[in-house]
C-alpha positions in Angstrom: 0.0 0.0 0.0 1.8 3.3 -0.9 1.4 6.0 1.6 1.5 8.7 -1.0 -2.1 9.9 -1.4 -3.8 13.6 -2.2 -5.3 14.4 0.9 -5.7 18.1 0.2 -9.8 19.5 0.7 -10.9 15.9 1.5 -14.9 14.9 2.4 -14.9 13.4 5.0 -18.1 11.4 6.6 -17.5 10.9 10.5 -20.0 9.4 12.5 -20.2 9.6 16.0 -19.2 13.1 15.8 -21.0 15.1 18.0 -18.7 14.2 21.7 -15.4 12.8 22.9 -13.0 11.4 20.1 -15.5 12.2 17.5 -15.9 15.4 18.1 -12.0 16.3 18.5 -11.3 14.7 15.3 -13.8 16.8 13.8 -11.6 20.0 14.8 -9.2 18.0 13.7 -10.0 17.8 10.1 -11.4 21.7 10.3 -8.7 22.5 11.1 -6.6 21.0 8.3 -8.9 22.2 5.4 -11.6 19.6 5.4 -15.4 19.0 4.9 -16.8 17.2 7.3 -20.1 15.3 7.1 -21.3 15.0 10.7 -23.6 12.4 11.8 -24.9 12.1 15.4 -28.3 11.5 17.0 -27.8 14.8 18.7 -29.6 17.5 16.1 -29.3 20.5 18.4 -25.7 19.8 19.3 -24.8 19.1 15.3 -26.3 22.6 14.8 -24.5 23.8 17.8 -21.0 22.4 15.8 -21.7 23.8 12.3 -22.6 27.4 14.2 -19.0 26.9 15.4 -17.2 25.6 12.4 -19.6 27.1 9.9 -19.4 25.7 5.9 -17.0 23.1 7.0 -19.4 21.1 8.8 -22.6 20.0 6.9 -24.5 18.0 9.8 -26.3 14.9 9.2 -28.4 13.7 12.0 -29.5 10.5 12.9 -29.0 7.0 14.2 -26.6 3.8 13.1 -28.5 1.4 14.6 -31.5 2.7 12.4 -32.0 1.1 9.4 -34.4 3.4 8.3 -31.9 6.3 9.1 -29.0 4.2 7.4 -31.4 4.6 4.2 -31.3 8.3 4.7 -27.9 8.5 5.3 -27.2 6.4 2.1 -29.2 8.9 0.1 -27.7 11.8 1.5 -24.2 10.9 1.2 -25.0 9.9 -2.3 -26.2 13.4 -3.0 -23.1 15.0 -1.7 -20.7 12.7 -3.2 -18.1 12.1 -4.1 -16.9 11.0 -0.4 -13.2 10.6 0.3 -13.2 9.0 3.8 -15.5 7.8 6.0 -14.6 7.2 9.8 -16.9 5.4 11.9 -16.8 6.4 15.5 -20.1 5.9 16.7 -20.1 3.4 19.8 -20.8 2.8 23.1 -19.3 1.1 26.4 -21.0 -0.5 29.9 -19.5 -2.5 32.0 -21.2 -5.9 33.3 -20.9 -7.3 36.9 -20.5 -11.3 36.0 -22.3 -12.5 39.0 -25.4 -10.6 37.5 -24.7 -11.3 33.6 -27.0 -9.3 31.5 -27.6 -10.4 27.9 -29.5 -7.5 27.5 -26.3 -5.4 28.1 -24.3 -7.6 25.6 -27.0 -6.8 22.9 -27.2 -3.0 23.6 -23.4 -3.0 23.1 -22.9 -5.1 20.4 -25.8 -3.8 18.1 -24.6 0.0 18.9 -20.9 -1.2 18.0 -21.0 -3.8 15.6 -24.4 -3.8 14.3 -24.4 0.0 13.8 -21.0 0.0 12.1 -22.1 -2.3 9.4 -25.1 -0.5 8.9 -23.0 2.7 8.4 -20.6 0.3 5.9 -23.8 -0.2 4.0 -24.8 3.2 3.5 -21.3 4.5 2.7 -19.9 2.0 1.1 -21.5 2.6 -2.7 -20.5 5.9 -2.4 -16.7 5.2 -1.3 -17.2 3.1 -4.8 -18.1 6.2 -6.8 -14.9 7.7 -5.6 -12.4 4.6 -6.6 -11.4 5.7 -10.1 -10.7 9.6 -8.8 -7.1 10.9 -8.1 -8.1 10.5 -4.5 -7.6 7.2 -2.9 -11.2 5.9 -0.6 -10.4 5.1 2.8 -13.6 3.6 5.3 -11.7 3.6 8.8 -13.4 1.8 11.3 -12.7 3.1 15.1 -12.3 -0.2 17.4 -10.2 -0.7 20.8 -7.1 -1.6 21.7 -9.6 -3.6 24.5 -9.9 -6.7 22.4 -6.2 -7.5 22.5 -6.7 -8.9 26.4 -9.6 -10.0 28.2 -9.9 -6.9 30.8 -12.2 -7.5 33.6 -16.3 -6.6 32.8 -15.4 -6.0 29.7 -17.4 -9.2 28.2 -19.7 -7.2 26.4 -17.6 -4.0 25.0 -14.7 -6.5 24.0 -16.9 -8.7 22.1 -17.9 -5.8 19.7 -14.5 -4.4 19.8 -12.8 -7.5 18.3 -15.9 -8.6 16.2 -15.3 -4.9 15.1 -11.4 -5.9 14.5 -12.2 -9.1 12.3 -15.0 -7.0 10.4 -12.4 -4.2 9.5 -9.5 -6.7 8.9 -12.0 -8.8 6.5 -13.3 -5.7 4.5 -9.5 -4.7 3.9 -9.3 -8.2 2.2 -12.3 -7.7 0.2 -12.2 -4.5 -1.2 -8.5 -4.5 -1.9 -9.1 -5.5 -5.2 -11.6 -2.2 -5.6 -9.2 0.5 -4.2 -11.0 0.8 -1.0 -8.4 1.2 1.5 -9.5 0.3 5.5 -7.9 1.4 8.0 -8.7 -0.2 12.1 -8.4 2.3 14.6 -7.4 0.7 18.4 -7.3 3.5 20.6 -6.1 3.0 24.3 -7.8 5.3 26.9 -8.9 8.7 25.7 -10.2 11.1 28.2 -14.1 11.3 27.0 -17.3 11.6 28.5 -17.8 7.5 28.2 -14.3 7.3 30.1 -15.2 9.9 32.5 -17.7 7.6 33.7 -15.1 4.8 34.4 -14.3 4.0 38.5 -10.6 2.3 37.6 -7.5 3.2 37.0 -6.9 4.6 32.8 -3.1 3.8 32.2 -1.6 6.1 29.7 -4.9 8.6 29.7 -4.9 10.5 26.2 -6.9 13.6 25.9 -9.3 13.4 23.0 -7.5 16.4 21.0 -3.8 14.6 21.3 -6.0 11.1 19.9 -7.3 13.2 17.0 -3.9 14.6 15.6 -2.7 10.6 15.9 -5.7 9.6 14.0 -5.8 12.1 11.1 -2.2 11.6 10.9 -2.1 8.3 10.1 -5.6 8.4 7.9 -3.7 10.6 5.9 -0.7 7.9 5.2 -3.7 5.4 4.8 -2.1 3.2 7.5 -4.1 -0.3 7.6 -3.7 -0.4 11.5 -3.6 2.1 13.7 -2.9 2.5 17.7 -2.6 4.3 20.1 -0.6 5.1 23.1 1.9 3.0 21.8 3.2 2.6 25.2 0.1 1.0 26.0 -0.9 -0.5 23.2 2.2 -2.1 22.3 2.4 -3.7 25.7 -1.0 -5.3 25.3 0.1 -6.8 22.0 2.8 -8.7 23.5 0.1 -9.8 27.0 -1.6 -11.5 23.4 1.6 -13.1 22.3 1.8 -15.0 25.6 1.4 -18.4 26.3 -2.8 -18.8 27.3 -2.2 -20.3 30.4 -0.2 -17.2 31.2 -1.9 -15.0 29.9 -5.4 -16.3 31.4 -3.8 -16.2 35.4 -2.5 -12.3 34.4 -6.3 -12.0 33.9 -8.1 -13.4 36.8 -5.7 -11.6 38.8 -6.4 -7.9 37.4 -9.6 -9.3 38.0 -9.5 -10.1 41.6 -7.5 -7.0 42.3 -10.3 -5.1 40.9 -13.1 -6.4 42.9 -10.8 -6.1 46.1 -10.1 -2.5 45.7 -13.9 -1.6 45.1 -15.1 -3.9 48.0 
């Protein structure tokens, strides 16, 4: 994959757009020239954004997990086309307590984070198509978690989407490599958001949002297949994945148990 690409006034749909990384990569790409297509659920905070950013912003409001929205996106996006990039950052995280397991939970999660992402793939995806044979290379990126490399305590359900999220990503560069379609998977660590402001553990290597941004636009721009971040961080939890399972299981349980202790 060459890493030389024109990346000068690029569209840009983002999803998840209206808070937290979403948001900061949406001043992101202002910032650098852009157009941004924002799409969040939130109408009055969308028009909040394009008061603030003005022509750059063209909002789009609705739902992922809504197909009939997804129709609407796919006819908007088609209508404003040609699209360079789209990044989908629209997700969710809860946390489950094992001795209550919730399936309920896993389902909320997993059709917010997977479910919705491939819904937005649908609708975007056509129009990515229309832009193949431009000077402009199409990127979809997809915005996963660096969670999925190790099996962190309640994280059943927001794991699960995050690595089904990986495989989808990793599957769609295979397919659509043959079309031009470039796809990058996004793994931040912890970013300093209002989902993560909710957490009641310890955040090793806390990003703010605005440092995360730069990192992702960055390497968007270079079209990089896989990108993560705190590398400290994320590094380190690729090599936990490289160890032996029985190893890697005990380092586990015992985050695990040291958790419950320190919130008994």
């Amino acid at each position: 994959m060459s890493n030389e690409h024109n990346t000068t006034n690029l569209t840009v749909w983002l999803t998840g757009a209206t808070s937290g990384i979403g948001l900061a990569v949406l001043a992101e790409l202002v910032r650098q020239g852009h157009r941004v297509i924002a799409t969040g659920r939130n109408r009055d905070r969308l028009n909040e954004i394009v008061a603030e950013y003005g022509n750059a912003v063209t909002p789009l409001a609705g739902d992922v997990t809504s197909p009939q929205d997804c129709r609407y996106f796919r006819e908007q996006l088609h209508a404003m086309a040609p699209i360079d990039w789209a990044i989908l950052n629209a997700g969710t995280c809860e946390y489950m307590d094992v001795s209550d397991f919730d399936a309920e939970l896993v389902s909320r999660v997993v059709n917010t984070n997977i479910v919705g992402t491939a819904r937005a793939i649908e609708a975007v995806l056509p129009v990515l198509r229309t832009s193949r044979n431009r000077e402009r290379h199409p990127l979809l990126a997809v915005v996963g978690s660096s969670a999925w490399w190790f099996p962190f305590t309640r994280a059943e359900a927001y794991g699960a989407s995050k690595a089904g999220l990986a495989y989808l990503a990793e599957s769609l560069r295979a397919d659509l490599a043959g079309e031009g379609i470039d796809v990058s998977l996004i793994s931040p660590g912890f970013v300093r958001t209002p989902l993560t402001d909710q957490n009641d553990f310890s955040m090793p290597f806390l990003m703010e949002a605005e440092d995360a941004a730069r990192i992702m636009v960055r390497d968007l721009t270079r079209h990089r297949p896989d990108i993560h971040f705190p590398r400290r961080f994320t590094l380190m939890l690729k090599l936990f994945a490289c160890l032996p399972r029985s190893l890697r299981d005990r380092m586990a349980a015992a985050m695990s148990r040291n958790a419950k202790e320190s919130n008994d």
